[in-house]
C-alpha positions in Angstrom: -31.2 92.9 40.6 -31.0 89.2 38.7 -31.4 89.4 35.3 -31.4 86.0 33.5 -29.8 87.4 30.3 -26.8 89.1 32.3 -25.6 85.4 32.9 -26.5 83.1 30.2 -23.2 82.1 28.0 -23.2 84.4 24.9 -23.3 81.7 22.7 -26.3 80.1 24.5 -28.5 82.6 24.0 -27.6 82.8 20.2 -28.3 79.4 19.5 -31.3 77.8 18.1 -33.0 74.7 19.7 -33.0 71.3 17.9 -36.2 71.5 16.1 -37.3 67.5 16.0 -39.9 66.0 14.0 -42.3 66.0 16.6 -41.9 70.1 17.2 -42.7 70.6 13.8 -45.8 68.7 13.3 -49.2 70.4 14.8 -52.2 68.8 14.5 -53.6 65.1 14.2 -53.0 62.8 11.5 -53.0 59.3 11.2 -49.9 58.4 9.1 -46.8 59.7 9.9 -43.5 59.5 7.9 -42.2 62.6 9.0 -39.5 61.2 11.5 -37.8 58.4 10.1 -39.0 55.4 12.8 -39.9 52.0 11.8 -43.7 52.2 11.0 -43.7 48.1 11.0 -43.6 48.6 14.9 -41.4 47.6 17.6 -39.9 44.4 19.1 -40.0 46.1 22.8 -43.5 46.5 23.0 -46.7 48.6 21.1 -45.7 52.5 20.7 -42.0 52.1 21.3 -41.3 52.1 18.0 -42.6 56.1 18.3 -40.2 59.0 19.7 -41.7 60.1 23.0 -43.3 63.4 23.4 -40.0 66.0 23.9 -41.6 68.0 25.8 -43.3 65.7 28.4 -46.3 67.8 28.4 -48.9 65.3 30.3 -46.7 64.2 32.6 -45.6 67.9 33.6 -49.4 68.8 33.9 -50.3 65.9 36.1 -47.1 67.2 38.2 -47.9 70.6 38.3 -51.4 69.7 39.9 -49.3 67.8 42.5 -46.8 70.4 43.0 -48.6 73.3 43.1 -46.7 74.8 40.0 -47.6 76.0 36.6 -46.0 73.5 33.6 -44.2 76.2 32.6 -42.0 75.7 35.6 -40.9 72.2 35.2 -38.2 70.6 33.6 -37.8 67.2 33.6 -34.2 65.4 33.2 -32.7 62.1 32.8 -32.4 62.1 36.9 -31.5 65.2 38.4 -27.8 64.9 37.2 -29.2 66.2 33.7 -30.4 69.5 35.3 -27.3 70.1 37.2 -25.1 69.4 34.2 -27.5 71.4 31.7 -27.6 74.4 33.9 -23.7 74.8 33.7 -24.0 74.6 30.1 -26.4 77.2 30.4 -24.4 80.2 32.2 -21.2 79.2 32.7 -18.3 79.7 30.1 -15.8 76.8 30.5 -12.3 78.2 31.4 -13.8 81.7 32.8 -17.3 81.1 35.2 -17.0 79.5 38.7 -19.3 77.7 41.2 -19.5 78.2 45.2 -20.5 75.1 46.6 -21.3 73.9 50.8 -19.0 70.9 51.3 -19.9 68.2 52.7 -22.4 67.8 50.1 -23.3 65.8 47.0 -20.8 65.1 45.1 -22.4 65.5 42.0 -21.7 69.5 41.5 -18.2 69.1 41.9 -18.0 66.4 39.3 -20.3 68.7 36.9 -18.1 72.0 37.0 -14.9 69.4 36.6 -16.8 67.9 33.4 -17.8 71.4 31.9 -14.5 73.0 33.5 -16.2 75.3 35.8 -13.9 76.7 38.8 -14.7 75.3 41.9 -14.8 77.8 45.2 -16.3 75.8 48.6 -17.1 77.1 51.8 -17.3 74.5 54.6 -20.7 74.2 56.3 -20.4 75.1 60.2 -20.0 72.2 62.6 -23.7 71.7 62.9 -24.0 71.6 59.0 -25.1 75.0 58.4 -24.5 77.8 56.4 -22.6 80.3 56.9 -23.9 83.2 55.1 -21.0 86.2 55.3 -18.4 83.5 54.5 -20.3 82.4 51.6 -20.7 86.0 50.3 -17.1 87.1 50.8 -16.0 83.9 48.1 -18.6 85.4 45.6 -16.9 86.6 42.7 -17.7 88.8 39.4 -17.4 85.0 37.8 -19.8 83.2 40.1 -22.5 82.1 38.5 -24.4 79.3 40.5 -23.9 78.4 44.3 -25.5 74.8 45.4 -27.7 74.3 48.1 -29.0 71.1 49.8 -31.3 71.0 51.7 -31.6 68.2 53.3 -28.2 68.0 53.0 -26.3 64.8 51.7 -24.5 63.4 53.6 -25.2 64.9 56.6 -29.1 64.3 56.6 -30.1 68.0 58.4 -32.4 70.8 56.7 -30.8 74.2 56.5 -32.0 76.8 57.7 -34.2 78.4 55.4 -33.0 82.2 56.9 -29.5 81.4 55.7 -31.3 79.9 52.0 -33.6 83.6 52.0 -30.0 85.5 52.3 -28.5 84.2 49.9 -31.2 84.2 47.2 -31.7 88.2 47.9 -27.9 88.5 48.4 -26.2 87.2 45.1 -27.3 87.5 41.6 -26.7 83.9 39.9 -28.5 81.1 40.5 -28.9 79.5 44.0 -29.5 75.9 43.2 -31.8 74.4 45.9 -31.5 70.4 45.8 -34.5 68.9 47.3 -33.7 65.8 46.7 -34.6 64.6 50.3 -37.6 67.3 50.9 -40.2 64.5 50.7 -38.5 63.0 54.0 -39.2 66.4 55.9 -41.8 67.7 57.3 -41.1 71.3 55.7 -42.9 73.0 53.1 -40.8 73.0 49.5 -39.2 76.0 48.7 -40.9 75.5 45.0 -43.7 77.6 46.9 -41.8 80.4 46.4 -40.7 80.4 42.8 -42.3 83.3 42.0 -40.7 85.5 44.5 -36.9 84.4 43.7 -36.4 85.3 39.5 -33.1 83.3 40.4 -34.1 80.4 42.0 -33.7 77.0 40.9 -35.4 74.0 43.0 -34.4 70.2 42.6 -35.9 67.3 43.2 -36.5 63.5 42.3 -38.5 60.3 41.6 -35.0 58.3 42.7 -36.0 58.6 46.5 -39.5 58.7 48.2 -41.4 57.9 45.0 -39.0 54.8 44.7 -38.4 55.1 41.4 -34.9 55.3 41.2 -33.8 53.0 38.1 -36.4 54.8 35.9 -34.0 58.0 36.0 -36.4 61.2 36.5 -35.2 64.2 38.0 -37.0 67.6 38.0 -36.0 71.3 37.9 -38.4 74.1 39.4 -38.2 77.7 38.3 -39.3 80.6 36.3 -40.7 79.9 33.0 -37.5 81.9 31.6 -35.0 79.7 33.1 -36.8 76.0 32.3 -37.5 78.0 28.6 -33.3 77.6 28.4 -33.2 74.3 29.6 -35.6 73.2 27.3 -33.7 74.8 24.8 -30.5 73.1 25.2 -31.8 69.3 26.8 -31.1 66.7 24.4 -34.9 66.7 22.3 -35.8 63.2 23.3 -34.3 62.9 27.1 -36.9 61.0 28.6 -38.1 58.2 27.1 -41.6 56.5 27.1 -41.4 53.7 29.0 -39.9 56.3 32.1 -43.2 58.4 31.1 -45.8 56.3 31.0 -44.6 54.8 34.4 -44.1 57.9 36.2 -47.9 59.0 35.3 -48.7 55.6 36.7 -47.1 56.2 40.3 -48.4 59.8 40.3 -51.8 58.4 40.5 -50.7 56.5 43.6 -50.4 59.1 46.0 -52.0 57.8 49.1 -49.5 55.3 48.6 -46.6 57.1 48.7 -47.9 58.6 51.8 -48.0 55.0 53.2 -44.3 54.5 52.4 -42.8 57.9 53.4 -44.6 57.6 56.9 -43.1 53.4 57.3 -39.8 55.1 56.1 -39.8 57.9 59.2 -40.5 55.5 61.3 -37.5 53.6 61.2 -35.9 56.4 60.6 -36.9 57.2 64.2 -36.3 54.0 65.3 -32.4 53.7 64.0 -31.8 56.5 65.7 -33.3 55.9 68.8 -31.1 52.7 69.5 -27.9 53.7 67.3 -26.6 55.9 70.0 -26.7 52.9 72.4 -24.2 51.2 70.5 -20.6 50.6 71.7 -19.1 51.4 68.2 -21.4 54.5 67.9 -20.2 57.9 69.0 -22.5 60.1 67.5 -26.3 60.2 65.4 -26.8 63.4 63.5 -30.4 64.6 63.1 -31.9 63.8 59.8 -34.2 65.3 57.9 -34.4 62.5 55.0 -33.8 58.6 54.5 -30.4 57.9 55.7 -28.6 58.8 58.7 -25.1 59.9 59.2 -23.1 58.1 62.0 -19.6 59.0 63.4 -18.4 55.9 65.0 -15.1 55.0 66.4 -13.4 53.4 63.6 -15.2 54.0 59.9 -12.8 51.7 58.1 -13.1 48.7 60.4 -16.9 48.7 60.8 -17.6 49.5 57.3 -15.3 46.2 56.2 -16.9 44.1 58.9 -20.2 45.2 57.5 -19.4 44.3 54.1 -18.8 40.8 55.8 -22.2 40.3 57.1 -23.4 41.1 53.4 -24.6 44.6 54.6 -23.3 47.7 52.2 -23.6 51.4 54.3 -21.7 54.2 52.7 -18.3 55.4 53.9 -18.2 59.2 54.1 -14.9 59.5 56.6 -13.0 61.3 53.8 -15.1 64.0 53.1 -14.0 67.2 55.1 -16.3 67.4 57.9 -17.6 63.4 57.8 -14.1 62.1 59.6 -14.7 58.5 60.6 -18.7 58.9 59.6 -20.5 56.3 57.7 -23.8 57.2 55.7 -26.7 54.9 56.5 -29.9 54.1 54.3 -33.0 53.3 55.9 -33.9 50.1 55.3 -37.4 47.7 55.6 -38.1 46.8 59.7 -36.0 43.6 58.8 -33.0 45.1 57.2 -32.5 47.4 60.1 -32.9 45.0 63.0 -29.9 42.9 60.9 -28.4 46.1 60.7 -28.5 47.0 64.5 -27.7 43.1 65.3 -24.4 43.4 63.4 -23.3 46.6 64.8 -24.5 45.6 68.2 -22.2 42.7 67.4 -18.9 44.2 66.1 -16.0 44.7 68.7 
């Protein structure tokens, strides 16, 4: 049985939240000289010169609506590298806790449990990219505290299967981390739909990809009001500015828009990989779930240079375990991909 309280670092759940200016005051008042800012204004622009609501609270309700969550469940990070990094703070005691992560995968959790020295244990995903769920049990240890899960997965591009996901979530009593970073791509239904039946589930997602608003730096966490009630308690008090929420509240109200994109997006997802595989340099197009495409082609190193020549930048992934001689490809606008498909067309 998951119980929040068996995991959480002793010292975490001791400690007492930063209490800012802004937590303190309740009300409405007119002049305030509570928090130290420059009350002649700002030289970026009218209300800057104001710290921004900690706790985000219109911008999480105008998400829930779109979500189908309560507020309650949301936390909101300085992209979703804040939520990954916060949650080790949260239950993992440097020098002692572990992770259990699915290589190849995002980088980013390997980095985090290096910064916040948290032992790393991976299990290699199957040759198709998926999970395999009695190897992944048998490296859980009484230290284990959070395994990652993407889904779709980066670099590869594929869904796992949400069978493997259900198994693990009913099988291990940390966290299971489900980045969604990519969900908006597929044409599945986000597991933040069931929250409420997994106490130790944690969803991610991001503004970064099919809401294009990846230089504004919002990520989100989904789960139980416990858990976000932690990560609340330990975020930095102002992490997300102003400017990033007064924008994102502006694109949330563009949602037939975002529609628009995703669908042009597919589309030449589609079409890259219906003529990649026609490609002399090409020997195989992995199925993909989200805006990129992974590609194993004859030789990584040579085509990724000669690329870089013609002014185009892919991403080369041959290194990773399981990505040999693979390059990672973004889906570009109608224009960028027919340059791209020229060029590789091109390359001998």
């Amino acid at each position: 049985m998951f119980n929040l309280n068996d995991i959480i670092r002793p010292n975490v759940l001791k400690m007492k939240p930063y209490s800012s200016a802004r937590d303190e005051f309740k009300g409405t008042a007119s002049v305030f000289l509570d928090a130290n800012e420059n009350n002649l204004g700002s030289l970026a622009g009218e209300k800057y010169n104001r710290y921004p609501d900690p706790h985000q609270k219109s911008l999480k309700a105008r998400i829930a609506e779109i979500k189908g969550v309560q507020p309650e469940q949301i936390f909101l990070g300085n992209g979703s590298d804040e939520a990954i990094d916060l949650l080790f703070r949260m239950v993992c005691r440097p020098g002692q806790d572990s992770m259990l992560h699915l290589p190849p995968t995002y980088g980013m959790y390997e980095v985090s449990a290096n910064l916040n020295d948290v032992a790393l244990d991976a299990v290699q995903l199957t040759e198709d990219f998926q999970l395999p769920v009695e190897e992944v049990l048998l490296h859980v240890k009484p230290t284990t505290k959070i395994i990652f899960i993407c889904s779709p997965n980066n670099p590869t591009g594929n869904l796992i299967e949400p069978e493997s996901i259900e198994d693990i979530l009913r099988s291990f009593n940390g966290l299971v981390v489900l980045d969604e970073a990519y969900i908006d791509f597929a044409d599945v239904r986000s597991w933040t739909a069931r929250l409420d039946q997994f106490p130790n589930l944690v969803v991610l997602q991001t503004f970064s990809k099919a809401w294009g608003m990846a230089g504004l730096r919002l990520g989100l966490a989904f789960a139980s009001a416990e858990i976000i009630s932690v990560l609340d308690k330990i975020k930095p008090p102002y992490n997300i500015n102003e400017a990033t929420q007064e924008l994102a509240l502006q694109a949330l109200e563009r949602e037939e828009a975002l529609k628009d994109m995703i669908e042009e997006i597919v589309q030449e997802r589609e079409l890259l990989m219906e003529a990649l595989p026609d490609m002399p340099a090409v020997e195989q197009v992995y199925p993909s779930d989200a805006n990129f495409i992974l590609v194993k082609v004859k030789d990584a190193n040579s085509l990724y240079n000669y690329l870089l020549d013609k002014g185009i930048v892919v991403r080369n992934r041959s290194s990773l375990p399981g990505c040999e001689a693979c390059l990672r490809i973004s889906v570009g606008t109608l224009e960028e991909n027919q340059k791209l498909l020229k060029a590789i067309a091109e390359f001998n």
